[in-house]
C-alpha positions as a printed Julia matrix, in Angstrom:
64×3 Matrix{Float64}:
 -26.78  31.56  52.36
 -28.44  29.94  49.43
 -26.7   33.28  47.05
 -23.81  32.52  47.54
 -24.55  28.73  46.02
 -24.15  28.21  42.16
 -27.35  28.79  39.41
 -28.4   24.96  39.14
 -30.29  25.68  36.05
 -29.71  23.29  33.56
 -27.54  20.64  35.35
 -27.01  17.25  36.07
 -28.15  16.9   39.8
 -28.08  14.28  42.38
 -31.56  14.33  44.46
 -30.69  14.01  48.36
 -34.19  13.74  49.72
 -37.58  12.35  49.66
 -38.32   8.9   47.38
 -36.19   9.71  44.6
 -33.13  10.0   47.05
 -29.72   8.75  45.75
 -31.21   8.89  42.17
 -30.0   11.38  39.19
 -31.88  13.88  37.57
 -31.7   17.6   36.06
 -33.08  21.08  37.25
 -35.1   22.65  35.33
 -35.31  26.23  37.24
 -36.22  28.14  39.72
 -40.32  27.71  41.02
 -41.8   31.19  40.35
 -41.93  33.34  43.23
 -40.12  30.91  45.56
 -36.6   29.54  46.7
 -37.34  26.21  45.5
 -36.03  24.8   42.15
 -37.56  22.69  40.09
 -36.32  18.88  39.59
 -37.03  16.28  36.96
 -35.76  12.59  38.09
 -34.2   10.54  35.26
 -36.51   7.93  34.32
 -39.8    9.81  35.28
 -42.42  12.62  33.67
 -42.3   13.96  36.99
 -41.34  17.88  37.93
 -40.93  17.93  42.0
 -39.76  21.27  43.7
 -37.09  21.43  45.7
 -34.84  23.01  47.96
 -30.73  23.5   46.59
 -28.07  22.49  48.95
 -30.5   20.31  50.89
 -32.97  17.94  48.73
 -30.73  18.25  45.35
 -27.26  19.16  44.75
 -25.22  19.33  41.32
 -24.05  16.34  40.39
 -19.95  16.38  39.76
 -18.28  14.13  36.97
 -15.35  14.08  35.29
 -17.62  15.13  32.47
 -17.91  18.68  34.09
């Protein structure tokens, strides 16, 4: 399923799960050698991995 899903590389993303849930942020990537991506939360020095299409999705604005 998950290649048939948009490249979220580089975009404005909305984080669905864990305790930056609700909050905006911006992928980074792909994790090497894994299907997780990597996330930065606005606000934070932090890099979390994640799953697309179930902890993060891309954010959507009239913007883009």
């Amino acid at each position: 399923m998950e290649s048939n899903l948009p490249d979220p590389s580089g975009q404005r993303v909305i984080i669905l799960a864990g305790r930056y849930a609700g909050k905006e942020g911006v992928c980074l990537g792909r994790a090497t050698g894994g299907s997780e991506w990597m996330v930065s939360p606005d606000s934070t020095n932090e890099i979390l991995p994640m799953v697309f299409d179930q902890d993060f999705g891309i954010l959507v604005t009239r913007d883009n």
